[in-house]
C-alpha positions in Angstrom: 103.1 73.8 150.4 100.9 73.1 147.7 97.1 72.7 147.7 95.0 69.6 146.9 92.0 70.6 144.7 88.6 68.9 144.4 87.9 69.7 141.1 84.5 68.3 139.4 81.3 69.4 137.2 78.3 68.6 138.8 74.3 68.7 138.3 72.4 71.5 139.7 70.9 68.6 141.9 74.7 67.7 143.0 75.9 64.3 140.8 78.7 63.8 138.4 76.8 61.5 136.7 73.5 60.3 136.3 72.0 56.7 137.3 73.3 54.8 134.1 77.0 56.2 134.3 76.2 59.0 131.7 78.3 62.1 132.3 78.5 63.6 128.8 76.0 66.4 130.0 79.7 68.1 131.6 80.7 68.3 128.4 82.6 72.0 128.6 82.1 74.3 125.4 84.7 76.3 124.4 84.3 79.5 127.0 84.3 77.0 129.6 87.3 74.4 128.5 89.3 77.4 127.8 88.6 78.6 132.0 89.1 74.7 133.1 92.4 75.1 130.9 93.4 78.1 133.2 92.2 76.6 136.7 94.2 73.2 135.5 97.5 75.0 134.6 99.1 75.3 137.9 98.6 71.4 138.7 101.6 68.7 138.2 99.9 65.7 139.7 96.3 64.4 139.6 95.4 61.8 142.0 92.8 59.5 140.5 91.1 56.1 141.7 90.4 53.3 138.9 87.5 54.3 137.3 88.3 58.4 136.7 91.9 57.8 135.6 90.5 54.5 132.8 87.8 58.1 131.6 90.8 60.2 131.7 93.5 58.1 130.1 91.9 59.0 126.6 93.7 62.3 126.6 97.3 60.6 126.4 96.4 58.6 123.0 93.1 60.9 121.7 93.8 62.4 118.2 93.4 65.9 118.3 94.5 67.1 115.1 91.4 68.5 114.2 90.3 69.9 117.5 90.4 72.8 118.8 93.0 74.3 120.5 91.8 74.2 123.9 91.4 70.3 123.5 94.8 70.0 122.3 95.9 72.3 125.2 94.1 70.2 127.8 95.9 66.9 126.5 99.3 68.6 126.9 98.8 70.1 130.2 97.3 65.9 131.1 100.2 64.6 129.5 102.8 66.8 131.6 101.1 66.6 135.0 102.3 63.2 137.1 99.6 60.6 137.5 98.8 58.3 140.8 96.1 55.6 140.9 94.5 54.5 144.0 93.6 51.1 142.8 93.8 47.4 144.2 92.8 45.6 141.2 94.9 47.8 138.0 97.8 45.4 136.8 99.6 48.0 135.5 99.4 52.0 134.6 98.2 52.4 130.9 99.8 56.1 130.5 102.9 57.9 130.6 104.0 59.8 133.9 101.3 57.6 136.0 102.2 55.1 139.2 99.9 52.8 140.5 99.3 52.9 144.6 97.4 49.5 146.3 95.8 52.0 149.2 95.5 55.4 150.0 97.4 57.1 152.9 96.7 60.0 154.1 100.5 60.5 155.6 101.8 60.2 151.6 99.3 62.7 150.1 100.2 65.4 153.4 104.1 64.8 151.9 103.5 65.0 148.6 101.7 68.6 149.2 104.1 69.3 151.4 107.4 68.8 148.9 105.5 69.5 145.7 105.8 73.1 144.2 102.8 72.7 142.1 99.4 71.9 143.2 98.0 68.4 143.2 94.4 67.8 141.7 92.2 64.7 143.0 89.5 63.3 140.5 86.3 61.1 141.5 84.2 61.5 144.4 85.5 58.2 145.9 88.4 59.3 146.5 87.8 62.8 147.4 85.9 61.7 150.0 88.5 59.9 151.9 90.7 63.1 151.5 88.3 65.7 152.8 87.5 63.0 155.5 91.4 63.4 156.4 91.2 66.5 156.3 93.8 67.0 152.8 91.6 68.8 150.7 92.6 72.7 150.2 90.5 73.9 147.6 87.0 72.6 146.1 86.5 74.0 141.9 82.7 73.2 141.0 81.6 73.6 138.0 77.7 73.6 138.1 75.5 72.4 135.4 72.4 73.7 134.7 70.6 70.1 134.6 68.9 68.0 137.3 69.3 63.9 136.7 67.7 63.0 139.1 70.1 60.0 140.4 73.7 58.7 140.1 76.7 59.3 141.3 77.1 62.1 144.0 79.6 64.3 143.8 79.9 64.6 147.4 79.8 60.8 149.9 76.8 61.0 152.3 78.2 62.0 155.8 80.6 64.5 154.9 80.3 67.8 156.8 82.8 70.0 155.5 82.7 74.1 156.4 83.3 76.0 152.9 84.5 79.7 152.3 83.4 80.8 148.9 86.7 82.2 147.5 85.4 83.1 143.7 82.1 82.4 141.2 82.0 83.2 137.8 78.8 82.6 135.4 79.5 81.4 131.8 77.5 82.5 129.2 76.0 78.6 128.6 74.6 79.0 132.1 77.1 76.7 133.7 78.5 78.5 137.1 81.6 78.3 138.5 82.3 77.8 142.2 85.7 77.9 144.2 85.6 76.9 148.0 88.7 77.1 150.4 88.2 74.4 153.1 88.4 75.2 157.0 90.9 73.7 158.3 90.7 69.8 159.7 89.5 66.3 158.9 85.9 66.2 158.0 83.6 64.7 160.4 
């Protein structure tokens, strides 16, 4: 069965981004995209509600010609993963390999996980939230950035009570830390 990973860069204080929407603070350097890269290479589908799949539907039209590799790896492993939106007001999918879903079921995601052989990735805390509530969510990647905003958007909904086991950490050298967290089996309370 394949695993459904919470993957997401967050504040020292815990948001993805601060009160005015602003996120470019995640911004990976190279030591870190390259480790994303890695962590990101086993996934075939990313699950995504409206607003993290319109941020992340740059990398199937960006021009990358004169990026760096790691970019240009990033849009090809984006570009070769299957998309679904959890969205009831997007007319239509606006990138290749992507479906568009009117409400989340739980019941799908456990069958998807269950006949995918690669792992499945879920972006935006919105979302996430409904799947740790079910109880769906396998694995939780955190990157941590050393900043405090103060305000935003949280990366985890108040009134989740999840138990974590710490599985892995690794420090970069920009200070940014990275966390990987196996859930306890069962729905969230």
């Amino acid at each position: 069965m394949a695993s459904l990973i919470y993957f997401i860069h967050m504040s020292l204080d815990g948001f993805v981004a601060d009160e005015n929407g602003i996120f470019e603070w995640t911004a990976p350097d190279e030591e870190v995209f390259t480790f994303v890269n890695n962590l990101l290479r086993p996934v075939g589908t990313y699950l995504f509600g409206r607003r993290m799949y319109e941020v992340m539907a740059v990398w199937d039209t960006l021009d990358l010609m004169d990026q760096p590799q790691n970019m240009r790896e990033f849009a090809g492993l984006w570009q070769a993963a299957d998309k679904v939106v959890y969205s009831s007001t997007l007319e239509a999918a606006i990138t290749v390999r992507t479906r568009v879903e009117r409400r989340f079921e739980p019941e799908a995601i456990w069958k998807m996980k269950a006949d995918s052989q690669r792992d499945l990735n879920i972006g935006g805390p919105t979302l996430a939230a409904y799947a740790i509530r079910a109880g769906l969510v396998d694995l939780i990647h955190i990157i941590i950035v050393p900043i405090i905003v103060g305000g935003g958007t949280r990366a985890f909904s108040s009134g989740i009570s999840k138990q974590l086991i710490l599985q892995e950490q690794h420090r970069f050298r920009n200070g940014m830390v990275y966390l990987q967290y196996r859930s306890v089996n069962g729905a969230a309370t």
